[in-house]
N, C-alpha and C positions, 0 to 999 in steps of 0.2 A: 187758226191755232196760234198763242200767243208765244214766241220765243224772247228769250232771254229770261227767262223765269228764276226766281231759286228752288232749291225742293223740296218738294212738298214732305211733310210728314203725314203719316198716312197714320188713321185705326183698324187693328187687325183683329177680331172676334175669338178669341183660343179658344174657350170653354165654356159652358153653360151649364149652371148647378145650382143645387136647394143651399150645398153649403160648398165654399170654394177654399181649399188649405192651398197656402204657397210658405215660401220662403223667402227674405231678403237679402241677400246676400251683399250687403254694405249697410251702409246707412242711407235711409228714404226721408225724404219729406213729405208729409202726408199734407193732403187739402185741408183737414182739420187740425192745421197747424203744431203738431206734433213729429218727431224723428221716432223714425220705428227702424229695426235690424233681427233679424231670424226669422224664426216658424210664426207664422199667421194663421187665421180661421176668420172666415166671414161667411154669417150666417143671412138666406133670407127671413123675412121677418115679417109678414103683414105689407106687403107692400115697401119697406126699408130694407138698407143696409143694417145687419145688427153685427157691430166692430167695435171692439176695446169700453164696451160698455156702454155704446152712443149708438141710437140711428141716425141713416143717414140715407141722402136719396143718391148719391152721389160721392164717389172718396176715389181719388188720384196719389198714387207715389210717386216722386220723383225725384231719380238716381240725384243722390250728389256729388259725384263720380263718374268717368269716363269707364272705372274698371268696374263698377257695378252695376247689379244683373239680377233679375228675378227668377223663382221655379214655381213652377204651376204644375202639381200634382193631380194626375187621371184626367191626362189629357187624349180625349179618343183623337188614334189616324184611321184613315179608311172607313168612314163610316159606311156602312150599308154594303163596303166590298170584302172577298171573302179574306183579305188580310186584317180586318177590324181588330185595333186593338188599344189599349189605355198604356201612356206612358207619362213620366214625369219629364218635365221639357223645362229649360232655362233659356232665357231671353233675355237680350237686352234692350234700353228703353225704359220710357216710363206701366208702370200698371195703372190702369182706370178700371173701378168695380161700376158696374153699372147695375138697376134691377130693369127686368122685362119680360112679361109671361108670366110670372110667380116663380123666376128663379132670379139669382145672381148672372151676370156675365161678367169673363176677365177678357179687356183690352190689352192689348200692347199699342203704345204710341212710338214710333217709330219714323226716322228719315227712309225715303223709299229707300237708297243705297245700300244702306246695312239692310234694310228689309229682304233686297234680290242677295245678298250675301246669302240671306240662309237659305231662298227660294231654289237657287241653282243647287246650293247642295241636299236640299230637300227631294226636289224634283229627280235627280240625277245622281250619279255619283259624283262628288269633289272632283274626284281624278281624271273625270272626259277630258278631250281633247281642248286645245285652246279655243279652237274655230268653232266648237262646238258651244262650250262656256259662253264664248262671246253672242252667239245667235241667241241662245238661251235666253241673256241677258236682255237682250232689246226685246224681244216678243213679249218676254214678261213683265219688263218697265213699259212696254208701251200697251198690253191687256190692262194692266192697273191701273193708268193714266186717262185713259182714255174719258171715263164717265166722270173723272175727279177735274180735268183740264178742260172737256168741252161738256160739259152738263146739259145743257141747253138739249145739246142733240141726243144725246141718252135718254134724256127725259121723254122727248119726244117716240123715241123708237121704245121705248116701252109701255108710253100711253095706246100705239099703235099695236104692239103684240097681247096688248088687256082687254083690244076691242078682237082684235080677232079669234083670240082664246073663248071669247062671250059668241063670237058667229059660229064658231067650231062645235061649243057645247048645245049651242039652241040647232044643231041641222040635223041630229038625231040621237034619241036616248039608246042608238045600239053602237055612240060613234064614243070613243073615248080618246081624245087629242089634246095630249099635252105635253110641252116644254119646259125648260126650270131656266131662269134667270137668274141674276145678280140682283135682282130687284128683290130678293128675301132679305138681305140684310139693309137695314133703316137704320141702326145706330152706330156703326162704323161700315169703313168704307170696302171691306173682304173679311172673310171666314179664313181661319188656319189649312182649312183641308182638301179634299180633291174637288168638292165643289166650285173654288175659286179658283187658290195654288196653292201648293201645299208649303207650307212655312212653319219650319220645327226650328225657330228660335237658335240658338248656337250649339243645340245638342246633337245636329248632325254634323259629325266633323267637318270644318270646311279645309279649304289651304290654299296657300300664296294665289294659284291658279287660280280659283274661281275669285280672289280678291284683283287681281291683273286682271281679269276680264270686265269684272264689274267698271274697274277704271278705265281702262282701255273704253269701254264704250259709256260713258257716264253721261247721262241726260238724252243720250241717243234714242227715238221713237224709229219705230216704223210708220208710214204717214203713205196716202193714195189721196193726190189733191188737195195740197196740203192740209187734211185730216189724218189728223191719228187712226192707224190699222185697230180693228178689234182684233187684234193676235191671237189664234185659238190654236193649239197644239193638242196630242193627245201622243198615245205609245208608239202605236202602228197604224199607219193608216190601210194596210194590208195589200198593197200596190198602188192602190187609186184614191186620191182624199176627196174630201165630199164636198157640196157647197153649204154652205153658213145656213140658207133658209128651208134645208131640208133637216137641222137637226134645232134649229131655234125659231124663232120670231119669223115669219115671213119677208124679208128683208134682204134686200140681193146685195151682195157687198163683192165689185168685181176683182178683188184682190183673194174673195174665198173661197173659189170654184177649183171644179176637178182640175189633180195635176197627175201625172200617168210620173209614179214615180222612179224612173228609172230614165236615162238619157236619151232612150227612141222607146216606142212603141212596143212590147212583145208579140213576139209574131204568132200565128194560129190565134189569136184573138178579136173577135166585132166588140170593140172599146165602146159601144153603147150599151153600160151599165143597166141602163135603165127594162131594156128588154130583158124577161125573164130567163129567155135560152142563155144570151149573153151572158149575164151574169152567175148563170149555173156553170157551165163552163167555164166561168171565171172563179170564182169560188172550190170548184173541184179538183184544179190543175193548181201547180206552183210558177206562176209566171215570174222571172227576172225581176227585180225591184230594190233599191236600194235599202230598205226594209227585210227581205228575206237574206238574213244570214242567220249562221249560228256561231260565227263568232263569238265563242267566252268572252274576250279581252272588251270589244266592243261592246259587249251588251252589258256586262259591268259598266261600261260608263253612264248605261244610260240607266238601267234598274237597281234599284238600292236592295238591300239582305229582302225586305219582305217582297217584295217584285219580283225577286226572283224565285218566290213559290210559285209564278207563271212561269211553263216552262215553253206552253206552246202557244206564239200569238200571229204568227204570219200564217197557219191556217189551223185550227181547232177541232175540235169533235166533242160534242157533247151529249150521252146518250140518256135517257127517260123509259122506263116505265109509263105505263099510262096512270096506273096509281098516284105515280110518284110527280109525272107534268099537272095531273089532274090537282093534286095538293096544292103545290107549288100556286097554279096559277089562281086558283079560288080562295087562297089565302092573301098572296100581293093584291088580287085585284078587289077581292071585296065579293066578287059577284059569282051567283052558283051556274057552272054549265052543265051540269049533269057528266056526260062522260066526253073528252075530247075526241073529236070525229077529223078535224081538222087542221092546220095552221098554213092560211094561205097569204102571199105575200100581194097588197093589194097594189100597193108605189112603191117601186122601187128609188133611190137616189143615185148618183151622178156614179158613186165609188160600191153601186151593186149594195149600199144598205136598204134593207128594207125601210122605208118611212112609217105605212100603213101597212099593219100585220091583222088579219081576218081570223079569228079565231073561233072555229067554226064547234059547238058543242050541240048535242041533245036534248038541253034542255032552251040553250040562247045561244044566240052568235054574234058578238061585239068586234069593233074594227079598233085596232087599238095603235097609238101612235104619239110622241114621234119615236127616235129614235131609244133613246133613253129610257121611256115608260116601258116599250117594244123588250128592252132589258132587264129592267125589272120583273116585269111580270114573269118571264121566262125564267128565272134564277133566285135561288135561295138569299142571293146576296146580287152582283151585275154579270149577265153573261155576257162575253168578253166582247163583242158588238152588233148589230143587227144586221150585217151580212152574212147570214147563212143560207141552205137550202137546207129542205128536208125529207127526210127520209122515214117511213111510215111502214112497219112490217108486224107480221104475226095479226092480219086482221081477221079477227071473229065476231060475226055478223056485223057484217060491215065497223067495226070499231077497231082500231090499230090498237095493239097491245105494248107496242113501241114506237117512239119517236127517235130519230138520230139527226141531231145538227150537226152539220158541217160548217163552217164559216172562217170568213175570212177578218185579220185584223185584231187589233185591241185600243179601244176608244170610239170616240164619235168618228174620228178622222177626217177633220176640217184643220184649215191652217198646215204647221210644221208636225213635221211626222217624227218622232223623237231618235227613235232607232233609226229611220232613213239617215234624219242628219246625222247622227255619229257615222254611219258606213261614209255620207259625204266629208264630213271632217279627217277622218282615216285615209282616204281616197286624195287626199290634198287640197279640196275646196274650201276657197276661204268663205268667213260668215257671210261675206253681205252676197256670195253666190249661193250661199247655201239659203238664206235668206228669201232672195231673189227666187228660187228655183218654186219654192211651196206659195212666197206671197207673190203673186203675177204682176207685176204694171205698179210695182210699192217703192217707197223711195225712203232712204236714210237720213233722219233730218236731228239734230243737234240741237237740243229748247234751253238748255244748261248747262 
């Protein structure tokens, strides 16, 4: 890893559209040599930009101002999850229109720095605590960093998860195994939204604090051997986080395995996840975890206004009809099972989520995995993670008329655990402990 760097400015993907309205809010210099100021429209067109009466394959704004700032109108948050919704968002930075697919895309050109400015308060609330801010801040400059600073080796780990996604699909047409990568985006370097990190521009209030942390740790990575950490976070890891190759790419990364989150072991617990009893018992009891609290003040720091229409993520329930899972699942997946007879959990992962989910129907029965897809299918939108058991009642001839999950968590829970770390920020743990506690054997390195 190369230190002493300057930093990087990164491209950030917001929106994707047939027609894209913003505003400029100063004066812009366009790439086609013109000063433009206000309401905008950029139409796709045949393959072009169609703008100010020109195509174009290509058109860039660029602030002539420190105090100037773009708005990008319907811009979806939470895609796919049950908070989805379209807002108008202001950023600062340059705009780049790019076309791909037969739509428009809006870039943001961006220094990382100001970029983690809007991430922490996107991701978070402003308001969390310092220690908390600061953790924030490196996991997320060093997930961002990581494939733009050592290419080489991204490139490689994803050549490697292309081949194995291609052995996954050829070992059976009843086996459905798949992962989502960072490898969907080819024209800039991340997406706005929960896919990557979430980055709402300067329209999530930020303050002084999350601007102190961002400097207080500025150019800081997390690094194992001197390699950049792939830093993966998520809400809840539900007591236990998971390892990295049981929710992505097959790929062991010793910094991403299970961590029992709380400062000894819960007791009445066989912490082998992996066994099914284990992890029923584990999922059905509330074990100690820095993660289980209901602290208001706390979890304000960590979920923003839509976040907090979750109300329960340290352990859940979520109850079906057989009509209604039946729907559900032959709609997400594509594929008809007749009537659902089953949902059996084939592999489990380190932190009790299910990997490979057996979904046993009438008419077919598909094994369906990883992590992610396992939530998809199950949910209108994502159910909140794939540790649950299940519970199967009202059966007539032989077919359950209900299903009831139980589960524990919200997210993949690999990496830092969001809500964990606020309870460890509150608690008096400084970042590079708190740090330290979720990435195992990871070390604080300075590149800028």
């Amino acid at each position: 890893m190369t230190s002493n760097i300057t930093e990087p400015i990164i491209q950030v993907g917001i929106v994707t559209a047939t027609q894209i309205l913003f505003r400029l809010n100063g004066m812009f210099a366009a790439s086609n040599k013109r000063i433009y100021s206000g309401r905008q429209v950029a139409v796709y067109r045949s393959g072009s930009i169609l703008f100010d009466g020109m195509r174009l394959k290509e058109l860039t704004f660029t602030a002539t101002s420190l105090q100037d700032s773009f708005e990008l109108k319907n811009v979806a948050i939470g895609i796919g999850f049950h908070w989805e919704r379209r807002e108008t968002q202001c950023f600062k930075g340059d705009l780049k229109l790019i076309t791909e697919q037969g739509k428009l895309t809006a870039i943001n050109r961006i220094g990382v720095e100001n970029y983690l400015t809007s991430v922490i308060s996107s991701e978070m609330s402003a308001t969390a605590s310092d220690e908390l801010l600061k953790a924030h801040a490196v996991i997320s400059r060093s997930w961002l960093l990581k494939p733009i600073l050592e290419p080489g080796t991204r490139n490689q780990e994803l050549r490697s998860a292309t081949e194995q996604k291609k052995t996954n699909y050829k070992l059976s047409t009843k086996n459905h195994i798949k992962w989502y990568e960072r490898d969907a985006h080819t024209r800039f370097d991340v997406c706005a939204d929960d896919h990557c990190q979430r980055y709402q521009g300067i329209t999530r209030a930020s303050t002084d604090a999350v601007k102190k942390a961002i400097e207080a740790t500025r150019g800081e990575l997390l690094t194992y051997k001197n390699k950049i950490c792939d830093a993966r976070f998520s809400k809840s890891c539900g007591g236990a986080s998971e390892t990295f190759e049981n929710c992505w790419a097959p790929k062991h990364h010793p910094y991403l395995t299970k961590v029992i989150d709380n400062p000894t072991e819960p007791e009445g617990f066989e912490m082998d996840l992996t066994v099914e009893a284990n992890a029923y018992n584990w999922i059905r009891n509330n074990p100690e975890a820095f993660c289980n609290t209901s602290d208001k003040k706390i979890l304000e720091q960590v979920l923003n206004n839509y976040d907090q229409e979750t109300t329960d993520f340290y352990r859940w329930e979520v109850e079906y009809s057989q009509a209604e899972l039946l729907e559900i699942i032959e709609r997400r997946s594509g594929i008809e099972f007749g009537k659902i007879v089953d949902l059996i959990p084939v592999k489990r992962g380190e932190s009790g989520r299910i990997v490979h989910l057996k979904i046993v129907g009438t008419k077919r029965t598909v094994t369906v995995g990883k992590e992610l897809e396992i939530r998809k299918w199950l949910s209108n939108s994502h159910l909140y993670s794939s540790a649950f058991v299940v519970d199967k009642t009202e059966i007539v001839d032989g077919i359950p008329q209900k299903f009831i999950l139980t589960g524990a968590g919200w997210g993949h829970g690999v990496g830092l655990c969001q809500i964990g770390a606020a309870v460890m920020g509150e608690k008096g743990y400084k970042y590079h402990e708190i740090l330290l506690h979720y990435f195992r054997g990871a070390e604080l390195k300075r590149v800028y």
